[in-house]
N, C-alpha and C positions, 0 to 999 in steps of 0.2 A: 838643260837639265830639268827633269822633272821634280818637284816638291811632294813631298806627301804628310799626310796628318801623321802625326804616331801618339801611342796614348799619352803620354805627358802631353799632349797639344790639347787631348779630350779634355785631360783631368781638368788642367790648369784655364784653357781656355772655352773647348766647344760643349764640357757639361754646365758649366757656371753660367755660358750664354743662354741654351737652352731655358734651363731653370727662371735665369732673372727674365727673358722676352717669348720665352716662347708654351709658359706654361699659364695663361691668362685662365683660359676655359678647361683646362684642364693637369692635373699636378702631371710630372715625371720621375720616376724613381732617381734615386741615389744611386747614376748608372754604375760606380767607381767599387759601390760594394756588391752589385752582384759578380761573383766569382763567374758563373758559366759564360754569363753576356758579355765579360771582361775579357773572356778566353777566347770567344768567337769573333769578338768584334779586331781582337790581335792578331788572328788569325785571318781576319778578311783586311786587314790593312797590311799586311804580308802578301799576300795573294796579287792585290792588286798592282804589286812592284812588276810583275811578271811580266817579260817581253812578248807575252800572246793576249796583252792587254795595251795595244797601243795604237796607235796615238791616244794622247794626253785624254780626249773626249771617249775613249773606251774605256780605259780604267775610272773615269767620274761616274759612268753608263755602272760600270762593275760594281764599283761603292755604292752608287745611291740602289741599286736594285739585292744584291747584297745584303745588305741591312738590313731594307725592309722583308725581304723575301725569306731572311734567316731568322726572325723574331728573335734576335739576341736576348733583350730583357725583357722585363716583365710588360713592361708599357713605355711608350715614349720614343717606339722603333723608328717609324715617319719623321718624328720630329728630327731624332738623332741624323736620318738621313739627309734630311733638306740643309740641316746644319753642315756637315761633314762633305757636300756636296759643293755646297756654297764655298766653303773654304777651300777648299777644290782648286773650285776655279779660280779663286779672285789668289791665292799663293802663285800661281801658274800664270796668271797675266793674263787671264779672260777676262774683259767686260761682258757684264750681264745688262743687257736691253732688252726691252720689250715694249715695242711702241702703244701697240695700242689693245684691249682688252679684248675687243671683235675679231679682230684678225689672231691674238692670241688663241680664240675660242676655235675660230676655223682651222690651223693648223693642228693643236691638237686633239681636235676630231677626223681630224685628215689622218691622222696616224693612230687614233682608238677611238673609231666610231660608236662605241659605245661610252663614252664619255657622256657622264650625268657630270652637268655645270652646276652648282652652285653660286649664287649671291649670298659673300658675306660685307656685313654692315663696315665690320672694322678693316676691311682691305679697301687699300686706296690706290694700291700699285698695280700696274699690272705684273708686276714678278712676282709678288705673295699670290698671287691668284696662281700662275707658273708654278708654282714650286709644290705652293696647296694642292692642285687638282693631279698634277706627276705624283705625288707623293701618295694620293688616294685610288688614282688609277691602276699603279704597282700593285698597291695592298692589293685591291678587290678583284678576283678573277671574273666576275659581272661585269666589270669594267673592258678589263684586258684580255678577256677571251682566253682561249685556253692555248696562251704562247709558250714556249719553250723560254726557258731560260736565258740562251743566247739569241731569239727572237728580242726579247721584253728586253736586253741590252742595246739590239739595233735601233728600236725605235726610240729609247730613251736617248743615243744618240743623236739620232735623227732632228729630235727635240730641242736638243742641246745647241748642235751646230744655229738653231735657227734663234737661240735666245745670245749666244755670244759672239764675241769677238776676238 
């Protein structure tokens, strides 16, 4: 049986995280009161129930790309993603690994050769880096070239299979 977020898991649990860890360098809106982002993002957690999102790592592909790709609110879309992704997996029994930083870099170049890597000071894992650079690659069509929708799922897969268990 598959798990999925529903908005009382947002309210109560993945906007309060957001907020207290993930808004260092930058604030996030009070995702809870914008009405349209509320509407869309219910809307994209309904969707992805759907039995032409499956296995487990299609509908995480659907969520995190989703999210970002639908700009629900005002600011704070990536983050929302990386959150709701992460929760994703780890409700469903994925282990998230990622051995080493280089080989992270090589695979996901391997799947968006246009991938600008960044060095930041405050990441020490190699899965913040994972989740960081996924999460900036989606945004930026510079990035991700100009993939279809259900491409930019595939690879985001692709990605996936190679970070879990």
């Amino acid at each position: 049986m598959i798990h999925y977020p529903t908005i009382p898991i947002c309210i109560k649990l993945i906007f309060p995280f957001i907020r207290d860890r993930m808004a260092k360098r930058e604030p996030v809106p009070q995702y809870e009161f914008e009405r349209e982002g509320m509407k869309k993002l219910e809307s994209t957690l309904e969707l992805m129930k759907r039995s032409n999102y499956s296995p487990s790592l299609a509908k995480a592909a659907y969520l995190f790309c989703s999210v970002i790709d639908g700009h629900h609110f005002s600011n704070g879309n990536k983050r929302l993603a990386v959150a709701l992704l992460t929760y994703f997996l780890l409700i469903n029994g994925r282990d998230i690994h990622v051995p080493y930083i280089a080989e992270l870099q090589r695979q996901m170049r391997r799947v968006f050769p246009r991938l600008e890597w960044e060095h930041i000071d405050a990441f020490s894992r190699a899965e913040e880096y994972f989740f960081y650079h996924l999460a900036l690659v989606i945004a930026d069509r510079n990035q991700k070239g100009n993939l279809s929708f259900s491409q930019e799922q595939k690879m985001v897969r692709t990605l996936l299979r190679y970070i879990t268990r």
